[in-house]
C-alpha positions in Angstrom: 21.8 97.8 104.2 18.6 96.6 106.1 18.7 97.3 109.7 15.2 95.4 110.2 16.0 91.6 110.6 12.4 90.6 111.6 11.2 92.8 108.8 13.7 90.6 106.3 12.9 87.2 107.7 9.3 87.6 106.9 10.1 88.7 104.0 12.4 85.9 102.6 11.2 83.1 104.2 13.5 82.8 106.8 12.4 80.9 109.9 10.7 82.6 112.7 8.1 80.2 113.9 9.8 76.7 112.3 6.2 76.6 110.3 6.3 75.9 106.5 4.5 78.4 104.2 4.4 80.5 101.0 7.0 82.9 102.1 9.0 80.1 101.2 8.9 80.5 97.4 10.5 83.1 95.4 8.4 86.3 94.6 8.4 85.1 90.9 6.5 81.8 92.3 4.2 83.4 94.5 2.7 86.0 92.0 2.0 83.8 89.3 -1.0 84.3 87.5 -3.5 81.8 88.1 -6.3 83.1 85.2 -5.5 84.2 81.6 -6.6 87.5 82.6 -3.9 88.2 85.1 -1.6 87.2 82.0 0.3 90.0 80.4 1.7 89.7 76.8 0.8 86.7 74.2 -2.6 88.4 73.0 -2.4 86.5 70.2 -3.0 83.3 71.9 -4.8 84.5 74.7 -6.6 87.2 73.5 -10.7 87.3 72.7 -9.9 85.5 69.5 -7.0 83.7 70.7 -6.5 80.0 70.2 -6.2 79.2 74.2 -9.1 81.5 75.3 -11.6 79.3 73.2 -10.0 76.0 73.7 -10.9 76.8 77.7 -14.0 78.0 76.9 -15.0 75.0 74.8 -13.4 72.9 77.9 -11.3 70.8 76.2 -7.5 71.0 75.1 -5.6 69.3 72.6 -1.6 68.7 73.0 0.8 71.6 72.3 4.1 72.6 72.4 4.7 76.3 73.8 7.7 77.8 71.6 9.5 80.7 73.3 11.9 82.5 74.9 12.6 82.0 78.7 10.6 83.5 80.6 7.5 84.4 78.1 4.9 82.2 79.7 5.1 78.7 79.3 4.7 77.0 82.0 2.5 79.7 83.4 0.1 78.9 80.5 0.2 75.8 81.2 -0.7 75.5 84.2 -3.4 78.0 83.7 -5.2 76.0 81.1 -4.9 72.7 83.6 -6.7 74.9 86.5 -9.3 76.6 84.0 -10.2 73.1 83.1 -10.1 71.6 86.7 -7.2 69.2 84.8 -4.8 67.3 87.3 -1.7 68.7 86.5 2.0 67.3 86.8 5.0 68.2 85.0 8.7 67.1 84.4 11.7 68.6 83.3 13.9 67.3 80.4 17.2 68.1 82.1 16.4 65.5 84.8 13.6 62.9 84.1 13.9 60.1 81.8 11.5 57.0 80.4 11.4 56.0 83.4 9.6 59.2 85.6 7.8 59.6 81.7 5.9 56.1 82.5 5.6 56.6 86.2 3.8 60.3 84.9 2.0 58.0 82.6 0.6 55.3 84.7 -0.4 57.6 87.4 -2.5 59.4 85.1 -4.1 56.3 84.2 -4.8 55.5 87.3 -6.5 59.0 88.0 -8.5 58.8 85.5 -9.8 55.1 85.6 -10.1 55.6 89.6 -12.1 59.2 89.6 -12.4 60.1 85.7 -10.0 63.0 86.4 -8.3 64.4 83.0 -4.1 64.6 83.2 -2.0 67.5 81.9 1.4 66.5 81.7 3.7 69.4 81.2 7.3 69.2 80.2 9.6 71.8 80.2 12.6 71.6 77.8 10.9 68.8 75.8 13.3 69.3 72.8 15.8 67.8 75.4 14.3 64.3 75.4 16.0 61.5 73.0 13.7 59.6 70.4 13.1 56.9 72.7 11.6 59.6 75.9 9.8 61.3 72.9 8.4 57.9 71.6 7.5 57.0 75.1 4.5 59.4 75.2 2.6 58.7 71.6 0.7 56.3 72.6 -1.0 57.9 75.9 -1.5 60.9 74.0 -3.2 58.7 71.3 -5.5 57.0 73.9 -5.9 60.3 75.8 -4.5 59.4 79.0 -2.9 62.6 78.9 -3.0 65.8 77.3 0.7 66.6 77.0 2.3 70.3 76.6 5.9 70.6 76.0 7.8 73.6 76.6 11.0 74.7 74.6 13.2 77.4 74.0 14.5 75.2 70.3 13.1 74.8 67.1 10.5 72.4 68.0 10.7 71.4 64.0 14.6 70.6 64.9 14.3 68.9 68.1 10.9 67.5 68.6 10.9 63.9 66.2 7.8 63.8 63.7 5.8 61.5 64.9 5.2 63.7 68.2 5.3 66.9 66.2 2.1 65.3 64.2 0.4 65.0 67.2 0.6 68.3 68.5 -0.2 71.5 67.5 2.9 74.4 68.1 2.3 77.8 69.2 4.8 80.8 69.4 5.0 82.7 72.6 6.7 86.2 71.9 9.3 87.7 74.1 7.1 90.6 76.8 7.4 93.8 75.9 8.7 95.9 78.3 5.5 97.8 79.2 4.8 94.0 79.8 7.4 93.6 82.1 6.9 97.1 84.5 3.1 95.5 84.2 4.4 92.9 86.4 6.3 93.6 88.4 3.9 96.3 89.1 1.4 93.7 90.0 4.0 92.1 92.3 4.8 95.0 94.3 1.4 96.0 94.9 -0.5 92.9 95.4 2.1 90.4 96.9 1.2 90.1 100.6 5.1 90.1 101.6 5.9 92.9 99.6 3.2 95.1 99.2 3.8 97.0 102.5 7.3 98.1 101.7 5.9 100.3 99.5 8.7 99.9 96.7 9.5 102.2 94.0 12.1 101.3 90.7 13.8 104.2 90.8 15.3 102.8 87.3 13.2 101.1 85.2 15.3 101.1 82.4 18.4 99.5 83.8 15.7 96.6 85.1 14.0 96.4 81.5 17.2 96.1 79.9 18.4 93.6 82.5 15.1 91.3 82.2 15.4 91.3 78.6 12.1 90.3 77.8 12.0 87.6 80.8 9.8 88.3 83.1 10.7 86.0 85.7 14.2 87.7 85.4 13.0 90.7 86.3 10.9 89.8 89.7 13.8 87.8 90.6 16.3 91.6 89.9 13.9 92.9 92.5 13.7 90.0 94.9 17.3 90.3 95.3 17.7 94.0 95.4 15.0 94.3 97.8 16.9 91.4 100.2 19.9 94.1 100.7 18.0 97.4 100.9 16.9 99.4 104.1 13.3 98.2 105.1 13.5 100.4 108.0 11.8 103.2 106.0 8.9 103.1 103.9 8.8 103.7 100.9 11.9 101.7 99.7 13.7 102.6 97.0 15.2 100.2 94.6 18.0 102.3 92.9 20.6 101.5 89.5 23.3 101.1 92.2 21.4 98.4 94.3 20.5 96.5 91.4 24.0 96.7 90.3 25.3 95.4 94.0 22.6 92.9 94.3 23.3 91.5 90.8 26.8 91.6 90.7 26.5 93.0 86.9 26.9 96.7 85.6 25.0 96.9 82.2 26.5 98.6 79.0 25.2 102.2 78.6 23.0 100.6 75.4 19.4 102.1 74.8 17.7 100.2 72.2 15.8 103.0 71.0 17.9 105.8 71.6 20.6 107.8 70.5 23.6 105.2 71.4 21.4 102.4 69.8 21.8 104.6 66.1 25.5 105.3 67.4 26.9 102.0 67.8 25.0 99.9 64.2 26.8 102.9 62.8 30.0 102.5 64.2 29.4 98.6 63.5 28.4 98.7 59.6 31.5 101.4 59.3 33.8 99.0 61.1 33.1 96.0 58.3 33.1 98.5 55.4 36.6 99.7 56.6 37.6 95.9 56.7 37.9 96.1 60.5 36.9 92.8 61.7 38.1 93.3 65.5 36.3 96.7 65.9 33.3 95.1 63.9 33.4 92.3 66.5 33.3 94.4 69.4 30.7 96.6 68.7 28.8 93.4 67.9 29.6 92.4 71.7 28.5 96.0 72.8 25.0 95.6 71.2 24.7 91.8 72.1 25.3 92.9 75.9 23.1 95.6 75.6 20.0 93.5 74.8 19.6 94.2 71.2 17.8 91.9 68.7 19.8 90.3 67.1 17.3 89.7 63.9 18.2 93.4 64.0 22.0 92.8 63.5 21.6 90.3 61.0 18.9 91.9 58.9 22.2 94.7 59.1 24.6 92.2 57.4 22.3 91.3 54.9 21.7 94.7 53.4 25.6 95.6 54.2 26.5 92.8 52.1 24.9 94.1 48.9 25.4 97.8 49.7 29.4 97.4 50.8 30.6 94.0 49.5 28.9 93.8 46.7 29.8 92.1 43.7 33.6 91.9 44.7 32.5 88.7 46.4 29.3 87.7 45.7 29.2 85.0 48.7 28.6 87.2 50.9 24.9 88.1 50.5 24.7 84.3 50.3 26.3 83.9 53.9 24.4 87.1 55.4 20.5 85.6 54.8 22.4 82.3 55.8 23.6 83.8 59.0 20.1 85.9 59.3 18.2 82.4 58.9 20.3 80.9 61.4 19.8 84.0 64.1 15.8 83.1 63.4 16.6 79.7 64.4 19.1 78.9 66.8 18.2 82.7 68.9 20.7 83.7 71.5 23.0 83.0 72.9 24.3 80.8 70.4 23.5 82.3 67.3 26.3 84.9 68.8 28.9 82.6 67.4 26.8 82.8 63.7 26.5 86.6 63.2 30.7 86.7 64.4 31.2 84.4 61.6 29.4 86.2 59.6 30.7 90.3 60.9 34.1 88.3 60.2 33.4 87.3 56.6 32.1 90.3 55.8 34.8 92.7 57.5 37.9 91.2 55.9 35.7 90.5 52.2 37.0 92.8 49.0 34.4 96.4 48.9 32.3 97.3 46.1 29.3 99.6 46.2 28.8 99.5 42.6 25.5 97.8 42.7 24.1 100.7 45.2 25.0 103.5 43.5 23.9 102.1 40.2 20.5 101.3 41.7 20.1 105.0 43.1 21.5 106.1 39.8 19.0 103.9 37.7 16.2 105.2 39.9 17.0 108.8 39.5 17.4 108.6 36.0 14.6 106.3 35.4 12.3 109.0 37.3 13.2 111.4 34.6 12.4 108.9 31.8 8.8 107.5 33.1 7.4 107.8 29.5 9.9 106.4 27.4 8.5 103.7 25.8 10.0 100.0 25.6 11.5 99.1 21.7 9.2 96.6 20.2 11.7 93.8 19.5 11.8 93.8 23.0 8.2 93.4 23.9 6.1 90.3 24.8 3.8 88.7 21.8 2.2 86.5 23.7 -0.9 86.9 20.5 -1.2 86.5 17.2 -2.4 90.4 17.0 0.3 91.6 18.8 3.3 89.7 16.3 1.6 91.0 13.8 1.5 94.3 15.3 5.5 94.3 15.5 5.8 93.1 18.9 9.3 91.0 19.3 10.4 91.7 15.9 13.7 91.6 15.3 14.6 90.3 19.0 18.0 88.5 18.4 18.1 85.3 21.2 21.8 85.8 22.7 22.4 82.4 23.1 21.9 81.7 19.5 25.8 84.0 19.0 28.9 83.3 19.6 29.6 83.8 23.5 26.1 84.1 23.8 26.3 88.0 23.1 24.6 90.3 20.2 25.9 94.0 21.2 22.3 95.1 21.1 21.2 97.8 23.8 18.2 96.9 25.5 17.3 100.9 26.3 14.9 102.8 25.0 15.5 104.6 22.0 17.6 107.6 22.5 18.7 106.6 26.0 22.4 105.4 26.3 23.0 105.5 29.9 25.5 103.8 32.3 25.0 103.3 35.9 27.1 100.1 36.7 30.7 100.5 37.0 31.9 97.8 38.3 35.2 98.1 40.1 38.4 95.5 40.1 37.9 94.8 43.8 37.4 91.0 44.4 35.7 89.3 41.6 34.1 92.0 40.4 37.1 92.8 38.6 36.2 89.3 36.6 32.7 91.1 35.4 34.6 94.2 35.0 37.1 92.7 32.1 34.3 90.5 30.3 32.1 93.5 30.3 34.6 95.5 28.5 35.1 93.1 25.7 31.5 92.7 25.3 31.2 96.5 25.0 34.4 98.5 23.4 34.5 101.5 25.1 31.8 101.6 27.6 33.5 100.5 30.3 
């Protein structure tokens, strides 16, 4: 523990000389980048040819809504492009303000800009929160100009933000940072933040704090802050070790490496878990890769193939529910889309097996390998010209639906070739396609 109480009330802000200042704010706060060039992540928008970059260098700004994940930028971004642009800036937050601090916002920008020709960027956060009537509230000062509005949200803006605003606007999609985004800054912090910097820190575990932040960079700085409040300042350099993150954070993360060995381990145990109709151990090792920070596009893309590959034809739903649940991860995004992919690892755990369809598809391929130059019947080839039905091309095709149960027991190979690759099984309602498919064909099946 710290045995340097001066040393920890500069540090946090605690009161020494009753004086107000920026040791005040959290570390997250007082390193915020101030130019898009202290920015790390969102090239793409920030970049040489990125949308933002040119808008400031063009000095003006239209109104945007910043889609992402928390901790990816937003209002960093935001108030970046109101300093660039020498913009007054003011901003509210959803969760608490309603028409009422949205018309106050509005009028004093008004004012500001009648009174010294100063431009207003209105900024605010969780915009998918407001109702129709906040949302309304704001079209006509962004139609006049009084403002140039950017809203912030973590939802579907397409879901949440009502048309008429959404035409007025133009979205952009902030990533989740990288990790080497992440060590970037906190890097930063620890070296160029005046109450920090002379500690001297060292993350003796980056990946516990990587895996912690989760892409939130505001997450991680915040890991540190509060590791650093319980560690021995006495000594230079400090160390910031697993075991003080754990203690400091009250959380011991799953031993989950995305891109290691227990990240192949555990989608394994997972996909054999549903294909030995295991829905509780599916579950769980859903929870064990949820916990341990991994995509959950990932997961669902997972289910998708799974439910062609395992399920199969024995219920043919389930491919239907998996890109359901998969379109639903893309989204809602965690955490609640949690409570779609367990529906779906449900679904698919306790659903009748068939791999039928995959092994007649790597069965089709091999033999079709061995078969490149076999050449298609005629009465099965297109005659889209007059040459070519004279030539033979579709003669003699027979139109199924033209016979009784809309079936001519003609084979469709090429001559010669008599294969079978589909068996389908009597799991589920396979067993339906199974039983027709043997009428149809005495003896194939």
């Amino acid at each position: 523990m710290c045995t340097d109480w001066h040393n920890q009330e500069e540090l946090f802000g605690l009161p020494s000389g009753g004086k107000a200042s920026s040791r005040f704010q959290p570390l997250a706060e007082r390193v915020r980048p101030r130019h898009l060039d202290e920015l790390f992540g969102q090239a793409h928008l920030i970049g040489i040819d990125g949308p933002l970059r040119k808008f400031i260098a063009q000095g003006r700004l239209p109104s945007m809504i910043f889609w992402g994940p928390p901790g990816s930028g937003k209002t960093t971004l935001a108030e970046i492009c109101a300093h660039s642009l020498d913009f007054r800036f003011d901003s509210l937050s959803a969760v608490d303000a309603g028409v009422r601090e949205v018309r106050q916002a509005l009028e004093l920008a008004g004012s500001a800009q009648r009174a010294e020709g100063s431009q207003t960027l209105l900024f605010i956060d969780e915009i998918h929160r407001f109702n129709k009537a906040q949302q309304d509230s704001l079209l006509h000062a962004i139609e006049q100009g009084v403002v140039v509005l950017i809203g912030a949200t973590t939802e579907n803006p397409s879901f949440e933000v009502n048309a008429a605003l959404m035409s007025r606007m133009q979205v952009y999609i902030l990533d989740p940072l990288q990790d080497s985004d992440i060590e970037s800054v906190v890097r930063r912090a620890l070296e160029n933040d005046a109450l920090v910097a002379s500690y001297q820190v060292v993350i003796d575990d980056w990946g516990f704090l990587l895996q912690f932040a989760g892409g939130d960079a505001r997450k991680a700085l915040n890991a540190v802050e509060s590791a650093l409040s319980m560690a021995d300042t006495s000594k230079v350099p400090v160390h910031i070790s697993r075991s003080l993150l754990e203690r400091a954070l009250q959380k011991k993360l799953p031993v989950y490496d995305k891109k290691g060995e227990s990240h192949y381990d555990i989608i394994s145990a997972f996909i054999k878990s549903m294909r030995g109709s295991d829905p509780d151990a599916a579950l769980f090792w859903l929870a064990r890769m949820l916990e341990g920070g991994e995509d959950p596009k990932f997961i669902a893309r997972r289910m998708v193939i799974f439910a062609s590959e395992d399920v199969g034809n024995a219920d043919p739903y389930a491919l239907t529910l998996a890109v359901s649940v998969f379109r639903a991860v893309e989204v809602i995004g965690l955490p609640e889309a949690r409570i779609t992919l367990a529906q779906g690892v449900a679904y698919l755990a306790g659903s009748p097996k068939s791999n039928a369809s995959y092994r007649a598809i790597n069965e089709a391929q091999r033999y079709a390998g061995e078969h490149q130059e076999a050449p298609v019947p005629m009465h099965l080839r297109n005659a889209p010209t007059t040459f070519m039905k004279e030539a033979g091309y579709g003669k003699g095709y027979k139109y199924p639906h033209d016979y009784p149960e809309h079936f001519v027991g003609e084979r469709c190979m090429p001559e010669g070739l008599d294969p079978v690759f589909y068996h389908p099984t009597k799991e589920g309602r396979e067993k339906f396609i199974r039983e027709r498919l043997e009428k149809l064909w005495k003896g194939r099946y």
